[in-house]
C-alpha positions in Angstrom: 5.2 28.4 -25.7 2.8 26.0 -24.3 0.4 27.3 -21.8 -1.3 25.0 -19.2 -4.0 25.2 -17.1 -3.9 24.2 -13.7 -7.5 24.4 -12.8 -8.4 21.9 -16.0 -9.8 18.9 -15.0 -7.9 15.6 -14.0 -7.2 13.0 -17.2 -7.1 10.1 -14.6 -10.1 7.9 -14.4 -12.2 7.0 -11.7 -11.6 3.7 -9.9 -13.6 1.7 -7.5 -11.8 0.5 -4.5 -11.8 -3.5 -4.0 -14.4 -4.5 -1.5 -12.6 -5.0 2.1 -13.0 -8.5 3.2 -15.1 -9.3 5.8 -12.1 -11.1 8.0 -8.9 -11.0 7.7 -8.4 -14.3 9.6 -5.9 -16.6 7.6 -5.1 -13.9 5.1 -1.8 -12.4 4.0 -1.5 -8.3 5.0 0.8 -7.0 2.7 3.2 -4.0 3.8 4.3 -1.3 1.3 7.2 1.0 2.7 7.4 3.9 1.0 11.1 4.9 2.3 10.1 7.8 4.3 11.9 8.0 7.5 10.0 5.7 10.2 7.5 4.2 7.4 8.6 0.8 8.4 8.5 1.1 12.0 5.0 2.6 11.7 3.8 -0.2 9.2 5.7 -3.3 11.0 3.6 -2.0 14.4 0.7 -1.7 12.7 0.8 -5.2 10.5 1.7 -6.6 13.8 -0.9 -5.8 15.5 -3.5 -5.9 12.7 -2.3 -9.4 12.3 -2.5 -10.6 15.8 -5.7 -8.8 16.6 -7.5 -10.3 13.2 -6.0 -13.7 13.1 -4.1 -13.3 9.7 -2.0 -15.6 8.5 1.1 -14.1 8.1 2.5 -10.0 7.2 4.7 -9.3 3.9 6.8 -6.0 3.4 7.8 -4.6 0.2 9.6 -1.5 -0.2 9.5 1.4 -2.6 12.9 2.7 -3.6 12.1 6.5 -2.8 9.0 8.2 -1.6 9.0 10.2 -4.7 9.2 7.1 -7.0 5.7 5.1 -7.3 6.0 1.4 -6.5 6.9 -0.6 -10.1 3.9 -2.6 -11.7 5.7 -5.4 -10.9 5.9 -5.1 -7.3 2.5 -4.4 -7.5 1.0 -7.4 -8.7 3.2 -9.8 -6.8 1.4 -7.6 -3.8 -1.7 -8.4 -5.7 -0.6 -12.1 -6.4 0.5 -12.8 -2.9 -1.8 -11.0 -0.6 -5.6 -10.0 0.1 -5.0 -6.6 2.1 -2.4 -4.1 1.8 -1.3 -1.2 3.9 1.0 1.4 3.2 2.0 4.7 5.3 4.2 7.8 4.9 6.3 9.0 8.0 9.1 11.3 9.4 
């Protein structure tokens, strides 16, 4: 029997987050929908508004196939690839 503890400290490493951009004007805002109920009403709203508010050039959405399922490395660097922001929410 294998016996873990929960308390032990986290294997994952420490990232830093990418600097945020001092405009957004002309930029693509990339959408990721997690699935969730609503996610992609929330997130359309939001990029819309974000978009028209900041001058940006245009919104993207990808989707996730489930909430429980992380977004593929793939679909992650064509995020990377083909925008400079990215958003993604969780709703019900």
């Amino acid at each position: 029997m294998r016996i873990v503890d929960p308390a032990s400290s986290s294997a994952a490493a420490a990232r830093t987050l990418s600097p945020r951009p001092r405009s957004l004007e002309g930029v693509t805002i990339a959408l990721l929908d997690n699935s969730k109920p609503n996610a992609s009403v929330l997130l359309e709203r939001v990029g819309a508004l974000l978009a028209a508010r900041s001058g940006a050039r245009t919104v993207r959405a990808w989707g996730k196939p489930g909430s429980s399922i992380a977004a593929s490395p793939a679909v992650l660097e064509e995020i990377a690839g083909a925008a400079r922001v990215a958003l993604t929410a969780s709703a019900d």
